[in-house]
C-alpha positions in Angstrom: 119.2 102.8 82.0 119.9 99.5 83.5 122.6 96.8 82.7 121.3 96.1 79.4 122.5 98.2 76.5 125.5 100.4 77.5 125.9 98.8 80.7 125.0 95.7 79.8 128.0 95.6 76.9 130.5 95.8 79.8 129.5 92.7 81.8 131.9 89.7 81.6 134.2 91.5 78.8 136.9 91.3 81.4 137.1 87.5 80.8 137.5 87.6 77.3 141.5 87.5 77.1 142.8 85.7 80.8 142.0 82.1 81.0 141.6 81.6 77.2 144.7 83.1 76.4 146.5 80.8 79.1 144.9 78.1 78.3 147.1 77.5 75.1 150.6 77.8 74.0 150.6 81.4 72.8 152.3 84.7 71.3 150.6 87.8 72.6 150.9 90.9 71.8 149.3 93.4 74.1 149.0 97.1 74.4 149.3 99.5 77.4 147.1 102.9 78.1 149.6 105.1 76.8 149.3 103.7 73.0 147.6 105.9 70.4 148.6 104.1 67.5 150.0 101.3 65.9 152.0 99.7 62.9 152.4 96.5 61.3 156.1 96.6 62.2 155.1 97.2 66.2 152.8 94.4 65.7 155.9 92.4 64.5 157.7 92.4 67.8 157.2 89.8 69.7 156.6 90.7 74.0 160.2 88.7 74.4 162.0 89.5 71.0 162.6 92.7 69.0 163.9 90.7 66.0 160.7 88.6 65.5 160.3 88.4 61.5 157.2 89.2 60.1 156.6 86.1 58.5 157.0 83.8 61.4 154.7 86.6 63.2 151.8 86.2 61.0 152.5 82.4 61.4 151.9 81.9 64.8 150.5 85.3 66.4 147.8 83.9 68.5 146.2 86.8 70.9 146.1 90.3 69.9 145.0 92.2 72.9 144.8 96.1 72.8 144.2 96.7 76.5 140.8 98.6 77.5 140.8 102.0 77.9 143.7 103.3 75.7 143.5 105.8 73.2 144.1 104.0 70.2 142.5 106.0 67.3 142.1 105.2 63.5 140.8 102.1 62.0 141.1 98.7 62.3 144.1 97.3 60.1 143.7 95.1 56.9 146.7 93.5 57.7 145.2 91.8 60.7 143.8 89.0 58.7 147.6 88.1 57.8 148.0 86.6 61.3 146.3 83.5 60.3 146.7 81.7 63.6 145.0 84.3 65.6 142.6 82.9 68.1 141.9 86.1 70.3 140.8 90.0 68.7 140.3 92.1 71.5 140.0 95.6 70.7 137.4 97.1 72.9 137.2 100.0 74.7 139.5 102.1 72.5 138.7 104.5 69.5 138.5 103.3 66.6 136.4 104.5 63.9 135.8 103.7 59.9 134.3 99.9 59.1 136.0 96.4 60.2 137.8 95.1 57.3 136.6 92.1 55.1 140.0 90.9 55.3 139.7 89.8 59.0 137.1 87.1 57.5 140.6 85.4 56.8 140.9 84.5 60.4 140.0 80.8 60.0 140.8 80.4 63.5 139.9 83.0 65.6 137.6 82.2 68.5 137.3 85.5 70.2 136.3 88.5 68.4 136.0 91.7 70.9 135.3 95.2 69.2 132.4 96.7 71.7 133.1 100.4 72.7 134.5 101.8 69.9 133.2 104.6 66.9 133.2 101.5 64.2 130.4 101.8 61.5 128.9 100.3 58.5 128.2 96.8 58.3 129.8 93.3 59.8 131.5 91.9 57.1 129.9 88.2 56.2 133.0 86.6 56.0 133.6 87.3 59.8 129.8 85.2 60.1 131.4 82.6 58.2 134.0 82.0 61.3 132.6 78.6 62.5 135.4 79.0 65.5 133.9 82.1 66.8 132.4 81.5 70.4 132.9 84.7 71.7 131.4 87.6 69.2 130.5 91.0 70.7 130.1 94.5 69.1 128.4 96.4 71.2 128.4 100.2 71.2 129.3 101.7 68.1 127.5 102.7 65.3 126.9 99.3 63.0 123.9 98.9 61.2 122.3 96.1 58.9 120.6 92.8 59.5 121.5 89.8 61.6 122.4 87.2 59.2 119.1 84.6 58.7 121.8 82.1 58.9 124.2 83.0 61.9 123.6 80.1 64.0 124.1 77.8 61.2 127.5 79.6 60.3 128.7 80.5 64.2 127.4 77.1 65.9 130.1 77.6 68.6 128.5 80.7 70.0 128.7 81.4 74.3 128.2 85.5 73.8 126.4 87.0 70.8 126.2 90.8 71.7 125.4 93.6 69.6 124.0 95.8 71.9 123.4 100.1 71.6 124.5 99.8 67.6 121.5 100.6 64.8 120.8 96.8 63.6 117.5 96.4 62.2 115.2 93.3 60.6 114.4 90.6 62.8 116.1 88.3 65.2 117.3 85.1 63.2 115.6 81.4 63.6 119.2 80.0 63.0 120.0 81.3 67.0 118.7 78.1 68.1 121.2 75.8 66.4 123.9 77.8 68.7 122.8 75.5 71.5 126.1 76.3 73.7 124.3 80.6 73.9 124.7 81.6 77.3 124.2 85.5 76.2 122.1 87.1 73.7 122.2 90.3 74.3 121.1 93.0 71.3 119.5 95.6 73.2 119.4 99.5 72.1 119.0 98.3 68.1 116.1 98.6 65.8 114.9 95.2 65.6 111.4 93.9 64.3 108.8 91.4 64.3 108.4 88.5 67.0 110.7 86.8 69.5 111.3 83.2 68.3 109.9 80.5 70.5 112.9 78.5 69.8 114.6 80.5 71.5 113.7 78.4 74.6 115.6 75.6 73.3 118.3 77.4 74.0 119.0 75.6 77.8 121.9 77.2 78.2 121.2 80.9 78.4 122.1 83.0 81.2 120.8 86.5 79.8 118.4 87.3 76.9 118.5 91.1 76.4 116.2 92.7 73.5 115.2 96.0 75.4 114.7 99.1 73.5 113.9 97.8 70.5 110.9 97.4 67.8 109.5 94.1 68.7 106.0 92.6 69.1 103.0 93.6 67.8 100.6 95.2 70.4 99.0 92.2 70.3 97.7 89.0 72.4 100.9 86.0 71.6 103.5 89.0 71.8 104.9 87.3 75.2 103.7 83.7 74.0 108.0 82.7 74.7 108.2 83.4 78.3 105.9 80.1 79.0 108.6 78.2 77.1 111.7 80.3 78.9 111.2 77.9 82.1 113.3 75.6 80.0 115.8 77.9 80.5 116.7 77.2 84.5 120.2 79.3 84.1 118.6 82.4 83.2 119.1 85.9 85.2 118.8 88.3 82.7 115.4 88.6 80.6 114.9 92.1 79.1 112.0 93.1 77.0 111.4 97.1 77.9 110.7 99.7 75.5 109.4 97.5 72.7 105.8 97.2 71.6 104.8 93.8 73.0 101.2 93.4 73.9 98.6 91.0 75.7 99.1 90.8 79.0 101.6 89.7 81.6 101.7 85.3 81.4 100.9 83.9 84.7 104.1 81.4 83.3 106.4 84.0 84.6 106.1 81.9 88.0 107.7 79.5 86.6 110.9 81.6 85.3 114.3 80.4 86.5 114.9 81.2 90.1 118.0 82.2 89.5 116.0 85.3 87.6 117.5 88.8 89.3 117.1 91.3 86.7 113.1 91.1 84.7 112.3 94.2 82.7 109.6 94.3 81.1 108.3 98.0 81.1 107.2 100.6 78.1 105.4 98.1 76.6 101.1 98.1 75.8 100.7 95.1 78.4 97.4 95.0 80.0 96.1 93.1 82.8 97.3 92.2 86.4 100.6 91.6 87.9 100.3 87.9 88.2 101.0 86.6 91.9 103.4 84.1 90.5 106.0 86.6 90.9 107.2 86.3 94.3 108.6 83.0 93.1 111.9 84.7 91.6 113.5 85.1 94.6 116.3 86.1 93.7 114.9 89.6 91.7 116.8 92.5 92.4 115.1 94.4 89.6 111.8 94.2 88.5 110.4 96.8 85.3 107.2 97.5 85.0 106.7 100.8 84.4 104.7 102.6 81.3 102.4 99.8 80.0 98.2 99.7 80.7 98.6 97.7 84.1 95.4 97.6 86.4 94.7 95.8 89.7 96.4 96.1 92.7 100.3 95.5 93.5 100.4 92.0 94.4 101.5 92.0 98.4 103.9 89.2 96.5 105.9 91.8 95.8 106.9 92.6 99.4 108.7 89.3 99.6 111.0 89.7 97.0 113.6 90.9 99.7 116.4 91.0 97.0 114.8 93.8 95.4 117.0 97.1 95.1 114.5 100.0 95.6 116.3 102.6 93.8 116.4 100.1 90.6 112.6 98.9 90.8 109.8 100.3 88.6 106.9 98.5 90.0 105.4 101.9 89.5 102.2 102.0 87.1 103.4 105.1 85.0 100.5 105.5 82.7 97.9 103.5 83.7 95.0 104.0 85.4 94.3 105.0 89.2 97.7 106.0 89.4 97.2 108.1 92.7 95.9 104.6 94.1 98.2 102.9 93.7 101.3 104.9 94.0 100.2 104.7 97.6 100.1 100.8 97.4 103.6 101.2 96.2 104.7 103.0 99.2 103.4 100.2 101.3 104.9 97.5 99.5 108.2 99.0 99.9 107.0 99.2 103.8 106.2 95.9 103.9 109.7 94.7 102.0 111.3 96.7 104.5 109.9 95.1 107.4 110.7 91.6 105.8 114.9 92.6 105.7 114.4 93.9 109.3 112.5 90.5 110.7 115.1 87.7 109.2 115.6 84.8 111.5 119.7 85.4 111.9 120.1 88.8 113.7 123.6 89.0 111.6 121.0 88.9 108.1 119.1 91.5 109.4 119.0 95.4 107.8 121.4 97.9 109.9 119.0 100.9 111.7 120.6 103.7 110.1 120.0 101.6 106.8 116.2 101.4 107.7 116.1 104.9 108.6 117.7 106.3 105.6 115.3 103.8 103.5 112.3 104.8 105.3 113.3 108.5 104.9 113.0 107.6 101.4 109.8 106.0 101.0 108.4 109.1 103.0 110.1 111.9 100.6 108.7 109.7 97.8 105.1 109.6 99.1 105.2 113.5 100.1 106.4 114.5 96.7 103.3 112.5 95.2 100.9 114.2 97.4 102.0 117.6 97.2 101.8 117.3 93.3 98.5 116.6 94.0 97.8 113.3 92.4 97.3 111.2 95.7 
């Protein structure tokens, strides 16, 4: 599994509380490793003062941040929605079980809302959709289910991070997302979602990552992959993930005109057909590339070979279950040869691979080919 889903619910969640929190007048309240529970009146006691009231708590409370990796168990208080100036609700990595209470739709002006990596279930309440402040809405890994609201980017128009990722959402991904025009990340991978990717998705300029592996999308068919001509809008993006849905047609020769700031592309476990389009050894900057398990035919483009970003042990350029697979499992060896040789030959002797890192790689390349032939399938 690569960084989308499980992995891919961690990245950037340590910015969610520093600079935002600093960057206003605020009380926090903040919990170390060693809490495994909590109380309204604990809540009530301010970092500087054990006499703070209640009242003038839920007044002007502004960050509540239980601190990753604690042990807090239970579920997710009620009374939360009392603090009515809360901008920050960070309560990730933690666990925390039952269903996120309606009564946190009262937070008119919360802007970060943090719950990924817990054991929450059910649904998301609608009233926390209704949060037009919310820029900053992930929760990933757990066990929620439902449907995307058809209306969320009409409702959260602030959005930066949408993430929902390894959770059991289902229907189909929402028009509305377009009107979110600030989206850097998208990110609902590891879901049951349905139907087609929304071509107005690519109006979003803004996006850094677009993450819908391991899903239901697409429909075998010729158009399936009709967006990624209209993703070259999108010149921030680094992170496209489509694997292990049921997208069809064959590979756009558009995907040469993908960002080049592009380093992750997966695209594999599909029913794509066709040839690997030379157009990709324009993203540079790949250092995973997914391919693996659709209906590919043709050779290995030598394009490959010059993606010298590429992380071997990552890559699936590999044809799985296509045809002439002994063929070119052997053209894969010599790619990764000839991308070898291109890290050994830069220009600046101080850019160039280290031997024993060329020896250990080739060593590699050499235990991969053996084990092919010996299975007898070269």
């Amino acid at each position: 599994m690569w960084e989308g889903g499980r992995e891919g619910a961690r990245r950037g969640e340590s910015l969610i509380a520093g600079q935002d929190c600093l960057a206003k007048p605020l009380r926090l309240v903040g919990f170390s490793a060693d809490v495994v529970s909590w109380d309204y009146d604990l809540l009530c006691m301010s970092k500087d003062s054990a006499s703070s009231s209640a009242a003038s708590t839920e007044n002007d409370l502004s960050c509540l941040v239980v601190v990753g990796a604690n042990n807090l168990t239970g579920t997710i208080p009620a009374w939360i929605g009392n603090f009515s100036s809360l901008y920050v609700l960070s309560l990730a990595l933690n666990n925390l079980h039952g269903s996120i209470p309606e009564d946190l739709g009262r937070l008119k002006s919360l802007g970060l809302f943090v719950v990924w990596d817990n054991n929450l279930s059910g649904t998301v309440p609608a009233s926390i959709y209704n949060i037009s402040s919310i820029y900053y809405f992930t929760v990933a890994q757990n066990q929620l289910q439902g449907k995307i609201p058809t209306d969320v980017g009409t409702t959260l128009p602030n959005l930066v991070v949408f993430a929902g990722g390894v959770n059991k959402f289902m229907g189909s991904i929402p028009l509305s997302l377009s009107n979110a025009s600030a989206l850097q990340v998208l990110d609902f991978a590891e879901n049951g979602l349905i139907g087609g990717l929304p071509l107005n998705l690519a109006h979003l300029r803004n996006l850094s990552r677009l993450n819908f592996d391991d899903n239901r999308l697409g429909s075998g068919k010729p158009g399936d992959l009709d967006i990624i001509r209209l993703l070259s809008n999108c010149t921030f993006l680094e992170v496209l993930g489509l694997a292990g849905n049921f997208f069809g047609g064959e590979l756009p020769k558009s995907i040469a005109n993908l960002s080049t700031r592009l380093e992750r592309f997966t695209i594999g476990r599909n029913v794509i057909h066709g040839r690997i389009p030379l157009g990709i050894g324009n993203l540079i900057n790949l250092t995973l590339l997914g391919l693996e398990g659709n209906q590919l035919s043709g050779s290995v483009p030598v394009e490959v070979g010059k993606l010298q970003r590429l992380n071997e042990e990552q890559t699936k350029v590999e044809y799985g279950n296509n045809r002439g697979h002994g063929k070119r499992r052997i053209e894969e060896c010599l790619v990764s040869v000839m991308h070898l040789g291109l890290l050994c030959s830069d220009v600046d002797p101080r850019e160039r691979l280290l031997m024993n890192v060329v020896v250990n790689k080739m060593q590699a390349i050499r235990k991969s080919y053996l084990k092919f032939k010996n299975n007898g399938k070269a």
